[in-house]
C-alpha positions as MATLAB code, in Angstrom:
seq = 'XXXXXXXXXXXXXXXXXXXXXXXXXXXXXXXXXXXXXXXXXXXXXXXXXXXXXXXXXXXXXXXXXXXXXXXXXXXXXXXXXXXXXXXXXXXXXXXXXXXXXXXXXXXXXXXXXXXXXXXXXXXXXXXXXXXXXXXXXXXXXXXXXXXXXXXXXXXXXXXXXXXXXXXXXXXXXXXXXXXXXXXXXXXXXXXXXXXXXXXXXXXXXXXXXXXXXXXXXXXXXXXXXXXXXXXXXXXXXXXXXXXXXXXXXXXXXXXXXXXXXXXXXXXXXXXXXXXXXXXXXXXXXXXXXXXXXXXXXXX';
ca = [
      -3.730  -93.459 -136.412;
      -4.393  -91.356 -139.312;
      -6.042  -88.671 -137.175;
      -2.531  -88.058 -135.712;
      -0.227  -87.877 -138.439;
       0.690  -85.053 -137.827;
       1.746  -85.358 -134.093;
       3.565  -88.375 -134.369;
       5.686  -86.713 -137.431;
       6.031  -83.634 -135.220;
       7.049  -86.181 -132.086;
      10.105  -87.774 -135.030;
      10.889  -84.141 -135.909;
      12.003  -83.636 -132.132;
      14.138  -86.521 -131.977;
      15.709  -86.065 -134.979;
      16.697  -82.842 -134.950;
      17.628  -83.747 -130.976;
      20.831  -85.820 -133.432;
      20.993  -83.687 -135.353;
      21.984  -80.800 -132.922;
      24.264  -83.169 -130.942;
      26.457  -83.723 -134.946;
      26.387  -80.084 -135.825;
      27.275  -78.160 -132.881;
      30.802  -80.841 -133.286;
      30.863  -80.387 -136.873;
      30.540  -76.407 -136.237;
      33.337  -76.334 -133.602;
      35.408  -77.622 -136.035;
      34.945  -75.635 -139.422;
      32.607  -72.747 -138.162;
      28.795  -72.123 -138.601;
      28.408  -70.997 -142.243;
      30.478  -73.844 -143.759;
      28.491  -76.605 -141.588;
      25.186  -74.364 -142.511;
      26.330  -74.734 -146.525;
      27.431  -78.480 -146.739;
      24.721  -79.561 -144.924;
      22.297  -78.121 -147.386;
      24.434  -79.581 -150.173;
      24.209  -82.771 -148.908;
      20.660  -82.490 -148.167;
      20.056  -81.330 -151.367;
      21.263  -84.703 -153.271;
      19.055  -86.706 -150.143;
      16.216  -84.975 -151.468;
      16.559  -84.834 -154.699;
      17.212  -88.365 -154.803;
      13.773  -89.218 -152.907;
      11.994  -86.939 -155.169;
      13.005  -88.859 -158.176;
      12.578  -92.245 -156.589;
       8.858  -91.188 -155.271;
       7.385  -88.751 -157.643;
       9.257  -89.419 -160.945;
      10.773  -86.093 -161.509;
      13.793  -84.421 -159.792;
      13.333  -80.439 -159.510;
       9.738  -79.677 -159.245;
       9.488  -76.829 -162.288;
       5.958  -76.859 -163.045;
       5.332  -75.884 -159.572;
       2.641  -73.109 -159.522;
       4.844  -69.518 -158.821;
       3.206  -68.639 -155.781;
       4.348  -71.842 -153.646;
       7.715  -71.144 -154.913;
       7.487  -67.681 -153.606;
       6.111  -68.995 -150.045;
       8.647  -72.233 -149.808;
      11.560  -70.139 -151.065;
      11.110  -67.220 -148.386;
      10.577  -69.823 -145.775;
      13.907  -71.411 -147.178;
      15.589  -68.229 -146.849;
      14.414  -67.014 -143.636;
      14.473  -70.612 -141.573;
      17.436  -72.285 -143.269;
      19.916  -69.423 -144.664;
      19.320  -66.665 -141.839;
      17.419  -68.947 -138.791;
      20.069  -71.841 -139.021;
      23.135  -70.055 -139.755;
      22.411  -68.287 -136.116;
      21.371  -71.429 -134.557;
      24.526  -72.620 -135.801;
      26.415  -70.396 -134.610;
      24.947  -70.670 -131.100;
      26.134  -74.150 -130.908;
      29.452  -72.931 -130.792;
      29.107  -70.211 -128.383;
      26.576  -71.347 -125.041;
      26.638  -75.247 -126.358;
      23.705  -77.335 -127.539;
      21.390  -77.858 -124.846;
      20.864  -74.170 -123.996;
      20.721  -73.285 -127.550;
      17.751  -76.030 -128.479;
      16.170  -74.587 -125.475;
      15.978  -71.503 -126.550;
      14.280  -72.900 -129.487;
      11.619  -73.568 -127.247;
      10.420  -69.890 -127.621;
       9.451  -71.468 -131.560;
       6.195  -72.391 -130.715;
       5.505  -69.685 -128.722;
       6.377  -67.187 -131.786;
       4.934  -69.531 -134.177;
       1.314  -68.832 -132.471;
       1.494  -65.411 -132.051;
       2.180  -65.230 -135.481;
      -0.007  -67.687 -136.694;
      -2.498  -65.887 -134.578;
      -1.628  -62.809 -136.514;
      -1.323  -64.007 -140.345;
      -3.348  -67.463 -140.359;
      -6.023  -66.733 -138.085;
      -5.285  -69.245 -135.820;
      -6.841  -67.860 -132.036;
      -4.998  -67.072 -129.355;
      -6.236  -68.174 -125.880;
      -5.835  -67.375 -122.203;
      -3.842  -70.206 -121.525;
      -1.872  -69.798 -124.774;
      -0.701  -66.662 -122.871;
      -0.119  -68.068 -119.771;
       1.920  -70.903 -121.378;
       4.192  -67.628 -123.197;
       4.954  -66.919 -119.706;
       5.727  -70.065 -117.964;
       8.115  -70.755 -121.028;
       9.908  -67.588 -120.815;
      10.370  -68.178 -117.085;
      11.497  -71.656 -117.192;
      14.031  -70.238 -120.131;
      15.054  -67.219 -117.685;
      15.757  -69.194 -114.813;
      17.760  -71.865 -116.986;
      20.172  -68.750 -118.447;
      20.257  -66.818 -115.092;
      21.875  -69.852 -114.100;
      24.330  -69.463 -116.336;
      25.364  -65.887 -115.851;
      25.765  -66.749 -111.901;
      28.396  -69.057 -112.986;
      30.671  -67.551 -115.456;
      32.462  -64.781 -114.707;
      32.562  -61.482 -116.303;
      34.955  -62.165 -119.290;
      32.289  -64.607 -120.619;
      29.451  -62.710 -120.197;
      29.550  -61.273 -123.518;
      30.020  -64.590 -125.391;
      26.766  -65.518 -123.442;
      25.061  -62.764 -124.392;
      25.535  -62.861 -127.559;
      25.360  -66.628 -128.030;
      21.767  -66.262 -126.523;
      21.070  -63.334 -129.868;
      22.111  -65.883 -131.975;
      19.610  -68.483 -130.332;
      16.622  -65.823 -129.913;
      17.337  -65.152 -133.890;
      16.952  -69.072 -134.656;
      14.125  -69.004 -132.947;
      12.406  -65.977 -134.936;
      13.952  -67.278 -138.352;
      12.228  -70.642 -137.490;
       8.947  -69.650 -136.828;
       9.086  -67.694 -139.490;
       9.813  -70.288 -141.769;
       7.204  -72.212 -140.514;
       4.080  -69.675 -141.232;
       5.811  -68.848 -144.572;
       6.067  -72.906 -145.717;
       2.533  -73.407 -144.364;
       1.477  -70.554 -146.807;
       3.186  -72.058 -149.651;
       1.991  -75.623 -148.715;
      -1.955  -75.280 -148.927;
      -3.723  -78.141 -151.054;
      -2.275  -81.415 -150.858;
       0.612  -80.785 -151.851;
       4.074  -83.795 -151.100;
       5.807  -82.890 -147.740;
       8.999  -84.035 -149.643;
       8.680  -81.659 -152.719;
       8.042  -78.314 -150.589;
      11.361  -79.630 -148.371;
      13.339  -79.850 -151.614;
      12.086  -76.461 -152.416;
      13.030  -74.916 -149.095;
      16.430  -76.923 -149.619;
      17.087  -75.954 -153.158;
      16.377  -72.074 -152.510;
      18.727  -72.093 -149.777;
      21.240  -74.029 -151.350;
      21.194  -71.495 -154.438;
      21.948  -68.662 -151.984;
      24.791  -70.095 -150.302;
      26.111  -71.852 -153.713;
      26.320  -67.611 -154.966;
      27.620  -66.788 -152.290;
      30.579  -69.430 -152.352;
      31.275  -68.916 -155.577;
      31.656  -64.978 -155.193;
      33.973  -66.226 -152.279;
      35.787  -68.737 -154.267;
      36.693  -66.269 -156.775;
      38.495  -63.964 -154.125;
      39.599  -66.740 -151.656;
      40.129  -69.955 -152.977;
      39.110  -72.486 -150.661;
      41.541  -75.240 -148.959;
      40.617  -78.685 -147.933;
      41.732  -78.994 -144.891;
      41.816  -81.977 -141.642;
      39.536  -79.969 -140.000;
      37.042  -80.081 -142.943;
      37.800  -83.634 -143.659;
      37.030  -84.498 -139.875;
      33.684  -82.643 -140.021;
      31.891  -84.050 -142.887;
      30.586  -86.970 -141.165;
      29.251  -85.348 -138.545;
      28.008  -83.203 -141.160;
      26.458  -85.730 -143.291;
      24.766  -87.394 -139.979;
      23.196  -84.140 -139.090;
      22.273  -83.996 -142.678;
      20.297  -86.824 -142.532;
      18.350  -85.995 -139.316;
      17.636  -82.261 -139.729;
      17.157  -81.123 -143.283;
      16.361  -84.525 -144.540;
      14.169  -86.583 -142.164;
      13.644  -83.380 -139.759;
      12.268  -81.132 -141.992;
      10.668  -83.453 -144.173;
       8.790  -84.663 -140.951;
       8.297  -80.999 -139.664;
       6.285  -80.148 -142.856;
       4.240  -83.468 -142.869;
       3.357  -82.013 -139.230;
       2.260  -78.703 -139.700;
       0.540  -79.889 -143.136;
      -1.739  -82.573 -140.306;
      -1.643  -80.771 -137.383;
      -2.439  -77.132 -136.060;
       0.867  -75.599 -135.782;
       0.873  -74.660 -132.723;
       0.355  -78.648 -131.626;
       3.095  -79.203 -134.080;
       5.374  -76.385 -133.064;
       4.948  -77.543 -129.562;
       5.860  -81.316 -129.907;
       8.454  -79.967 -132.109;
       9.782  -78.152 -129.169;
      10.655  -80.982 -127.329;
      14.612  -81.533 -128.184;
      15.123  -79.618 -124.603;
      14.072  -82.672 -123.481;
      15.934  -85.401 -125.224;
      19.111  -83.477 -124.864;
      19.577  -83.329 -120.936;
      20.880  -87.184 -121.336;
      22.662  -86.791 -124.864;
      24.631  -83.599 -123.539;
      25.532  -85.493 -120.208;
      26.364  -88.460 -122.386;
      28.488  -86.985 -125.097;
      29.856  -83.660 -123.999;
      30.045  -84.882 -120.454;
      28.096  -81.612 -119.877;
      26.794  -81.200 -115.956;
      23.235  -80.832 -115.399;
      22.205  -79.343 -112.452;
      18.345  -79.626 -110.520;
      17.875  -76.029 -111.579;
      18.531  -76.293 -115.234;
      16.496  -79.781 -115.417;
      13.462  -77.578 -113.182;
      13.969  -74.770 -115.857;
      13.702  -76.891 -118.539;
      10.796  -78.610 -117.992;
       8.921  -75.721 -117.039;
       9.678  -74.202 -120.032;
       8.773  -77.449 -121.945;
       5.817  -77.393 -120.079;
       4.500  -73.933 -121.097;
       5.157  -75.073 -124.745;
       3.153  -78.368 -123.787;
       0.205  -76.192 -122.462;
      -0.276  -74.641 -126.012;
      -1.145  -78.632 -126.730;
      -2.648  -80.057 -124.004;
      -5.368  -77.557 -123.178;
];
């Protein structure tokens, strides 16, 4: 079992952030991207910090070496600032499930770049699989461009930017906390890291915001925190916790891959909550894509 740690926290990762997706894209319809983007981190923040008291003794890890703050921060900045805020954002504009598909293209990045700065190899079928996921990612969106007319094209459009750039800020993100995470060195404490870094950046930039706009609470704020505080809990908490432990056990390509897998888990949820139509092309699309990232792991 030990052997594959890092799969089966990988595996987790997918169906947590899978929930976590499904409470931020509502909370984000509600009180925009940025706001869900900053909360969240607040609240993850306090999770973490809590854990890292409980199970290590201490609550901000200061005597940290310099360099793995440098590594975690970036990764903080580029995955969960700039990566998520997009992601976000995507959410609102071409829904979840095509969004978290487009995250598919993580692993894919992830490799090349792991290929590039960590010396990982890139293989024939590695390339092939780059392919088949792109396709099965093509056909899903082409799909959506025959259906919508021309006044929506542009929302699509740029909804789909806003995925492609959570997919680059991710994968980013990952290379930079797997820099910052060599040793053995807690999962947990490089998550509150990432969490804390981001957190400071949004925390300036409310309070530069504050000072010129005074914030107002209003329904729509009250009615998003719980979805905001559930998505919490499943992506920067448990997710990214998990996603660490994963690429700390596993090659991150495997873990990227497994990782990619919210596609998957989604095609119900979407029906199920958003009442959201799935047709036999989108679920063929789909799983083809899914099944390029899968080839990355399986051969």
């Amino acid at each position: 079992m030990n052997n594959y740690i890092g799969e089966l926290a990988a595996l987790l990762t997918a169906i947590s952030w899978s929930f976590t997706s499904i409470f931020f894209t509502i909370a984000a319809k509600r009180i925009g991207s940025l706001n869900v983007n900053k909360i969240r981190l607040y609240f993850a923040s306090l999770m973490l910090l809590t854990a890292q008291f409980v199970l290590y003794g201490n609550i901000i890890p200061i005597h940290v070496e310099s360099n793995r703050w440098l590594w975690l921060g970036v990764s903080g900045i580029i995955g969960l600032v700039l990566g998520d805020s997009m992601l976000l954002q995507a959410f609102v504009l071409i829904g979840t499930r095509l969004s978290m598909l487009l995250m598919s293209l993580v692993p894919i990045i992830s490799t090349i770049l792991a290929w590039i700065f960590l010396n990982e190899t890139l293989t024939p079928i590695e390339i092939l699989a780059i392919i088949l996921t792109i396709s099965g990612i093509s056909w899903v969106i082409l799909e959506k461009v025959n259906k919508k007319n021309e006044s929506h094209h542009s929302k699509l459009r740029t909804g789909i930017l806003f995925g492609l750039g959570g997919a680059f800020g991710q994968a980013l993100g990952l290379i930079a906390a797997k820099k910052g995470m060599y040793g053995d060195f807690p999962a947990l404490t490089a998550t509150l890291m990432r969490i804390l870094v981001a957190s400071s950046i949004f925390l300036f930039y409310g309070t530069i915001k504050k000072l010129i706009h005074p914030p107002k609470i209003t329904d729509k704020l009250k009615s998003a925190l719980l979805p905001i505080f559930g998505g919490s809990f499943f992506g920067p908490f448990i997710g990214i916790w998990l996603s660490l432990i994963a690429i700390k056990y596993a090659n991150i390509g495997i873990a990227s891959t497994l990782m990619a897998l919210p596609p998957i888990f989604l095609l119900p949820l979407t029906r199920l909550i958003f009442k959201e139509k799935v047709s036999w092309r989108s679920l063929f699309g789909t799983v083809v894509a899914v099944g390029g990232v899968a080839m990355i792991f399986l051969f």
